[in-house]
N, C-alpha and C positions, 0 to 999 in steps of 0.2 A: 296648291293645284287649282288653276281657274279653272269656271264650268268650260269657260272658251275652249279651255286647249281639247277639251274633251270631242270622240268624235259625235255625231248623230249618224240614224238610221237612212239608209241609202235603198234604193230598188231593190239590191242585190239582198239586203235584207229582210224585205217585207216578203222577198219571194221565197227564201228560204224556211220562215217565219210561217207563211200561211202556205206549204205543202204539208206541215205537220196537220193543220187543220184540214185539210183536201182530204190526207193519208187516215187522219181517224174517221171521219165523215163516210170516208169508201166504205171502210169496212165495219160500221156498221150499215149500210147499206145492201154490202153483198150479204151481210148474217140474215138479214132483213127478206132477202129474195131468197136464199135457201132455205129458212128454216120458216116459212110462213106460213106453213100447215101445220107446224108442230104443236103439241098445246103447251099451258101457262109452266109447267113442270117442267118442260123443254127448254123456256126460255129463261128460267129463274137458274137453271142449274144445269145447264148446256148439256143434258140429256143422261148427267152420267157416263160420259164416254172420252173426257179431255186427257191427257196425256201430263205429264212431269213438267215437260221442259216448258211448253209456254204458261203452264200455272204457277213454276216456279219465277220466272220473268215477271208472273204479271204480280206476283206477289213480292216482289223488290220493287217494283217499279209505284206499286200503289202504297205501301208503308214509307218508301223510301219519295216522297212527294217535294215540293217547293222549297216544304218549311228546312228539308236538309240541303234542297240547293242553294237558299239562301240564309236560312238564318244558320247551318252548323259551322259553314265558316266565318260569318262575323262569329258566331260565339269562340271559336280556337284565337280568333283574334283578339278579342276581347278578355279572353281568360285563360288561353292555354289551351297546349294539344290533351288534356286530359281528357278531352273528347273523345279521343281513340278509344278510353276505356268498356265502349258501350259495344267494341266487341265482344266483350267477358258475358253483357250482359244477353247480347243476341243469341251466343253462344247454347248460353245457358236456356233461353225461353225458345229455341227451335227445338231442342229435345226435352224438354218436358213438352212441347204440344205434339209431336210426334208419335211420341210414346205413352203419351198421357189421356190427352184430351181430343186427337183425332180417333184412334182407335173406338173409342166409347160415344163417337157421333155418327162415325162412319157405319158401325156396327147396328146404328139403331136404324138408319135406313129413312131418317129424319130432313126435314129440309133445312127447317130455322132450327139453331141452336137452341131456341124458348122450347119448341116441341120436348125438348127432354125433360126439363122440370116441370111441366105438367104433366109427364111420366113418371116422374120419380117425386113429385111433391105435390102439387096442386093447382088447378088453372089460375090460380088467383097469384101467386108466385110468378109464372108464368106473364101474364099480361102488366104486371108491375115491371119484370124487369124488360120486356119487349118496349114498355114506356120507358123507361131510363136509356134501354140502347140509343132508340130515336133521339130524346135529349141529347147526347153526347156526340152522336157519330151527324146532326145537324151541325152543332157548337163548333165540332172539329172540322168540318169540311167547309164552314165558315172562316175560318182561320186562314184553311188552304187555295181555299178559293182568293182570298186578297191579297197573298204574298207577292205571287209573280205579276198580280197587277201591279202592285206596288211597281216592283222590278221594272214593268213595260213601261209604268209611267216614268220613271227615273230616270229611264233609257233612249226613249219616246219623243216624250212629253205626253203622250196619249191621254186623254181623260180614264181616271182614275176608277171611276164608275160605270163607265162604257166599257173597259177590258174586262171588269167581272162578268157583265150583262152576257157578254162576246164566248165568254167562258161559258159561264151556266147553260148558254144557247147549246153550244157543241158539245157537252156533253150529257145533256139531257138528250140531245139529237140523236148520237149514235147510240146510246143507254137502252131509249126508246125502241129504234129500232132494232137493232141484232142484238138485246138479251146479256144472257153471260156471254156468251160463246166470243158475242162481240169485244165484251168490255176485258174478257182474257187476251184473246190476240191483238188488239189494241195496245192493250200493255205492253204486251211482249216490244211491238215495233214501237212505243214511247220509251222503254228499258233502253234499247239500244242509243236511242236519240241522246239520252241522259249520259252515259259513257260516254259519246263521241263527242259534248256540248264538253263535260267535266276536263276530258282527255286534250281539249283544244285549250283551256285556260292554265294548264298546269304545264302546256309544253311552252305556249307562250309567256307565260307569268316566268318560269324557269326563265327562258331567256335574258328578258327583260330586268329581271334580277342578280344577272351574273353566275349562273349558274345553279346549281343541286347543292354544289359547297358552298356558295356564298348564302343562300336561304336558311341551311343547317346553321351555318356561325351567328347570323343574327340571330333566329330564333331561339340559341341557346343563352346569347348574349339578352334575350330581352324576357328570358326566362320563361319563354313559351315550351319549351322542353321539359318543367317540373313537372312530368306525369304523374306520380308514384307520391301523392299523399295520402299516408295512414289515418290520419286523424279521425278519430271517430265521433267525433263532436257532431251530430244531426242537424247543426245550423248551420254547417259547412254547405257551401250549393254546390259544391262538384268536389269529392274527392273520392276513392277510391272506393270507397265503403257505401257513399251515394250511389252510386254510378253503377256498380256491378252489381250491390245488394239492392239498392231503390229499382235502377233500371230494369231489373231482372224482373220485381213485381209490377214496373208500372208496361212493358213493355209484353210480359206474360197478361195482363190483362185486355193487351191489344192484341196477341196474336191468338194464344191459347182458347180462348171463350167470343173471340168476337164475329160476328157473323157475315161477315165479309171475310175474314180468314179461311172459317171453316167451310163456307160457301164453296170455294173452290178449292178445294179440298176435299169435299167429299162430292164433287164436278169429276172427279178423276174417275178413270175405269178399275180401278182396284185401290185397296188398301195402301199396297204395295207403291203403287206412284205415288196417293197421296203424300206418303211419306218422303218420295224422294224428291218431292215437287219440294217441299218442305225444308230437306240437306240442299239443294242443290240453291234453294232462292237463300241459304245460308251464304253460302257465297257468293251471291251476289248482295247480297246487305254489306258484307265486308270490304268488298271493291269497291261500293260507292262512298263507305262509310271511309274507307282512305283517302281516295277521291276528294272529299268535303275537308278532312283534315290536312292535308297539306295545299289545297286552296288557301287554306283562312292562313298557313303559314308562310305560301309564298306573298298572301297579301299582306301580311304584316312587315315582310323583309321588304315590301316595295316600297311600304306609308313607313316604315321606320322613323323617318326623320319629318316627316310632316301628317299626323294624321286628321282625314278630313273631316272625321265628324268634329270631334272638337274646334277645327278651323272654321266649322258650321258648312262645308261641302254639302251636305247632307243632311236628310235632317230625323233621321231614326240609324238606328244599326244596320238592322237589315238591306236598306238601302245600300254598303257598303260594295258588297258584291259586285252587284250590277254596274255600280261607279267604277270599280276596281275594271271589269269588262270593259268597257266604253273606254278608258286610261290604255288598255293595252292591244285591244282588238279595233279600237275605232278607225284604224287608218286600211281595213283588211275588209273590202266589202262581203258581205255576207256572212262573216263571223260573229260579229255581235248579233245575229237573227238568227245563228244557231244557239248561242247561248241562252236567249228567250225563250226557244222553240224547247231548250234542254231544262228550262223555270217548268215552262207550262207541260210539257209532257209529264212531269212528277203530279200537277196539278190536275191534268186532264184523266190521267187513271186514278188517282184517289178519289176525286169525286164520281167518276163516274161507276166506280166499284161499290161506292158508298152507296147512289143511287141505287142501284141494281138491291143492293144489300137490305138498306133500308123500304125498299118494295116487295120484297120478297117476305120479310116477318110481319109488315101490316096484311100482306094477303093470306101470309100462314096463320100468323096468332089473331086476324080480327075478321078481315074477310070471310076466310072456310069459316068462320066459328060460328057468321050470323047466317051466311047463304051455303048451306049444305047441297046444292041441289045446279051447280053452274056448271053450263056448257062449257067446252074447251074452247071455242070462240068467244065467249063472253068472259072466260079466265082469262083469255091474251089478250083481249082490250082493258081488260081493268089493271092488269100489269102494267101494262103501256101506259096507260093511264094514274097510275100510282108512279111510275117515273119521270111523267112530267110536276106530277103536285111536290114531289120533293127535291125536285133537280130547283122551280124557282124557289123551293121554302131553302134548300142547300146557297143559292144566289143571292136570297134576302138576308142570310143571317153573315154574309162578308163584308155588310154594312158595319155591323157591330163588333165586329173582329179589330177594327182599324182603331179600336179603343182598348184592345189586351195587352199590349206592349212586345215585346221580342215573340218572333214566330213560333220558334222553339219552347222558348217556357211555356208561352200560350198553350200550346198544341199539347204537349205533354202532361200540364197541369190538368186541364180537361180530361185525358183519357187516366189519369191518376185518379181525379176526384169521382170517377164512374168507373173506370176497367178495375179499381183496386175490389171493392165491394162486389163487383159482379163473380170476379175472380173467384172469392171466397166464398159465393153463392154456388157456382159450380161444384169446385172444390169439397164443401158442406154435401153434397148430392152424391159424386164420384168415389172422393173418400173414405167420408163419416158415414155407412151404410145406418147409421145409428139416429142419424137427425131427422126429424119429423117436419111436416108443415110448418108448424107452429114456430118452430126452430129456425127455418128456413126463412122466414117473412122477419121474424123479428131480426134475425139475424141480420138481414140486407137495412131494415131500415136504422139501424143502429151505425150499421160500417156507410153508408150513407149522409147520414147525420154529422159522424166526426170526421169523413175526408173531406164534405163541405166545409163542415166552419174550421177546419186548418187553412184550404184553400181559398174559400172567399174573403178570409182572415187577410190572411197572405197578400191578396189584391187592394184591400183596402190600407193595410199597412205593409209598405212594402219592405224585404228583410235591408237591413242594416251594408251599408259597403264591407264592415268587417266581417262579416259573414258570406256577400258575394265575392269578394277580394278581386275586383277589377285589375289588371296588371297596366302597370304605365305606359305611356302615350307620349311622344314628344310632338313639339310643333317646331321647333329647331328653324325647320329649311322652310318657312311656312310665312317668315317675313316678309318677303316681297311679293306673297301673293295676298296679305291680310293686313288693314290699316290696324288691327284691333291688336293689344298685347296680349301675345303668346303666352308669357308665364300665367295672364288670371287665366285666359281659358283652360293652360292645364292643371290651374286651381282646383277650375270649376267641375273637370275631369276626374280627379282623384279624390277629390270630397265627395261628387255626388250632388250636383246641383238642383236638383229634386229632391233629393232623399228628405225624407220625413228624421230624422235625428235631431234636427235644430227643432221641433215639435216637441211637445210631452207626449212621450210613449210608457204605458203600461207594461207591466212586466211579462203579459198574456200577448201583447204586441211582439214584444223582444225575446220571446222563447215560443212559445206553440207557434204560432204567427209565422215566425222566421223561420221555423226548421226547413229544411233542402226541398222544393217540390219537388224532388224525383222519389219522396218520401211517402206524397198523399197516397198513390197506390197500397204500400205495404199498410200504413197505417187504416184504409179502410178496408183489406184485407181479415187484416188483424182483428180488426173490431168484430166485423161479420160474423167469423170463424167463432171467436174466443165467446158473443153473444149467442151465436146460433148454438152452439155446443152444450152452452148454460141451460138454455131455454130448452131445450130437447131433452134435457135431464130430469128438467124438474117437470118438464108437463107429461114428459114421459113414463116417470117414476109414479106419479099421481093416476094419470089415467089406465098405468099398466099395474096397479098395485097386487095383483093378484097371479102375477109373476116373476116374485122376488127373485126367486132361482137362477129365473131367463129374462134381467133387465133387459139386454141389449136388445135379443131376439125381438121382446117387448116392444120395444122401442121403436125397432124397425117396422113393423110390423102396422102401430100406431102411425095415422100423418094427418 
């Protein structure tokens, strides 16, 4: 496939392309004239008064970001619809935050989720893990920030560094102005964008592939249908047991405790919506999350016989997508500008939720802490003002994104090696009414410690091909568009032309190192829990010694 045949971006594109940007722009602008006497409380948390249906929108619309427009279908392409399995795992982390973990945030009448464990533990707990969130929900919106640039550039040619800048611009802009209120109904209308972008590649891709039947026979024929493996081996990167069990903890520590979740979430006028904002954006994770899977599978029936990255089309995975777009929409003016417009709308509400998110716990956990005494004018400038300082720190760190490798693992390993710990820090508070300060601190920095050095582990040596199990690739029909031989490049494909194996690796390399990163979450769960439990025992046993009878009571009572 030469770049030639490929189309480029026409008027018809850039215009369909920048009303997304127009349409997010307005509306924080209208939030911005309506709600401009309201105070900083107003604007963090859209008054308490928002409704189900567009918090459920904007809560697919910002989990469900770039990295699943473009990196979840290279990855089905690259390894299987076993992707699909991360419905088990959504499934499973809507209803425990529903029933779990909204209830007991919503009840406390709280802004930032930090607010509760300096309720239930100690402020110094508190302001540790309000630093860890910012680390992570920066890292990750770094990530999401340079996907779809990537995308525009591929698609473009656009400068690579000017679409991020373009990014961070717009939605620091509307962030800025209209608040939550803003950055919810935003969503809602980037949600919609996403469907209609996904819905356009799957009817043309269909076509273009010969039908619904001819996509299924390849697909099975090229073994992209092995869904259903058991194996329990933890070095395994996607099987069933990853997927549904990893997923569940790495994905519960993104949804259940994160503060952008519960943000809006407890934005609603009752419990009762909270929750159903919650079933309902269940459903919509599952549309898009099909959406992305048989993308990755009509594009694989389409490269069947030639595929581009190996032929060097491209020059990362992720890339794939967009190529695949421009291959089947190029000749369709204004279609591939929706496809972009359907990258960045995942990209435009995640970051700008984040923003919102990451503004609203530096002004709950550090601003109220030092200035007790702020006007409600001086509260909504400092807001405003904390969403522009973290919308460019959110723009600066997609610099360094373009160095993590696939969007998806990037994205998830980060919220693994911080959502898993945090997780088990809540968790330790909610549950264990037994666990003390002491418990609590030690506990996060422990589950801390080991989902780092699994994952930074992981980055610097990266797992084994036997372990990822890449599924094969031909370059077949790929002759006459490439002087170079086909068979070494799909050498170079199935071995792993980077992989670190022709290296001496350590055995701490080829086992801890390697296990699944959809693993780091549970694993720093795990640690957390199992150290905070420990710890709460023994300093609770010691400092309560004079109530053998009533350890627990003891215990609890002690922080």
């Amino acid at each position: 496939m030469d770049d030639e045949q490929l189309g480029t971006f026409v008027s018809w594109d850039y215009v369909v392309f920048a009303c997304l940007f127009v349409v997010s722009s307005g509306i924080g602008v209208f939030f911005a004239v309506k709600e401009r006497k309201n105070p900083s409380s107003e604007f963090l948390v859209g008054g308490r008064q928002m409704t189900c249906g567009p918090v459920a929108l904007s809560l697919t619309a910002s989990f469900m970001s770039a990295v699943t427009v473009l990196g979840a279908p290279s990855d089905v392409y690259r390894f299987g619809g076993s992707f699909i399995l991360f419905g088990v795992a959504y499934t499973f982390v809507v209803i425990a935050t529903a029933e779990l973990f909204v209830p007991v945030f919503y009840r406390s009448g709280i802004t930032s989720t930090y607010e509760y464990l300096e309720i239930r533990f100690c402020k110094g707990v508190r302001m540790a893990a309000t630093l860890i969130y910012i680390l992570q929900t920066i890292l990750y919106t770094g990530v999401v920030v340079f996907a779809p640039a990537l995308a525009l550039n591929q698609v473009t040619g656009f400068n690579l560094w000017g679409s991020i800048f373009a990014t961070g611009i717009v939605c620091t802009f509307y962030c800025t102005l209209g608040g939550l209120k803003a950055v919810v109904w935003t969503d809602a209308f980037q949600m919609v964008v996403m469907v209609v972008g996904f819905m356009t590649v799957l009817v043309q891709g269909t076509r273009k592939t010969g039908g619904a039947a001819s996509v299924w026979e390849v697909a099975k024929n090229g073994n992209r249908l092995d869904i259903f493996d058991f194996d329990p081996d933890p070095l395994r990167r996607h099987t069933f047991w990853t997927i549904s069990v990893g997923g569940t903890f790495t994905w519960l520590g993104i949804y259940g405790v994160n503060q952008s979740t519960i943000q809006r979430c407890i934005s609603c006028k009752t419990e009762t919506h909270a929750k159903l904002a919650l079933y309902f954006n269940l459903l919509g994770l599952l549309v898009i999350l099909v959406c992305a899977v048989f993308s990755g599978l009509i594009m694989y029936a389409f490269y069947t016989n030639c595929d581009p990255w190996t032929a060097q089309s491209v020059t990362a995975p992720d890339q794939l997508m967009p190529y695949f777009v421009m291959e089947i929409l190029g000749d369709y003016p204004g279609l591939p500008g929706l496809f972009v417009a359907c990258a960045f709308s995942g990209t435009l509400s995640t970051v700008a939720a984040s923003i919102n998110a990451l503004a609203t716990v530096t002004y709950e956990d550090f601003v109220k802490q030092c200035c007790t005494n702020l006007s409600n004018k001086a509260s909504g400038w400092i807001s405003k003002g904390l969403c522009i300082v973290f919308g460019v720190a959110c723009t600066t760190m997609a610099v360094a994104a373009s160095y993590m490798g696939g969007v998806v693992q990037a994205a998830l390993s980060i919220h693994g090696m911080c959502g898993g710990p945090m997780l088990g820090l809540f968790s330790l508070g909610i549950i264990f009414p037994w666990t003390n300060s002491m418990g609590a601190a030690g506990g996060l920095i422990v589950g801390i410690a080991m989902s780092f050095w699994a994952g930074v582990g992981a980055f610097i040596y990266p797992a084994l091909d036997i372990n990822t199990r890449p599924l094969s690739l031909s370059m077949e029909g790929c002759l006459q568009a490439n002087s170079s031989d086909p068979t070494s490049a799909a050498i170079l494909w199935t071995t792993g032309y980077c992989n670190s194996s022709v290296f001496h690796r350590s055995s701490l390399a080829d086992h801890w190192y390697s296990m699944s990163y959809l693993y780091y979450s549970a694993v720093g769960f795990s640690a957390t829990v199992t150290a905070g439990l420990l710890i709460s025992f023994i300093t609770g046993t010691v400092l309560s010694q004079y109530f053998v009878i009533y350890p627990l009571l003891a215990m609890t009572e002690v922080k």
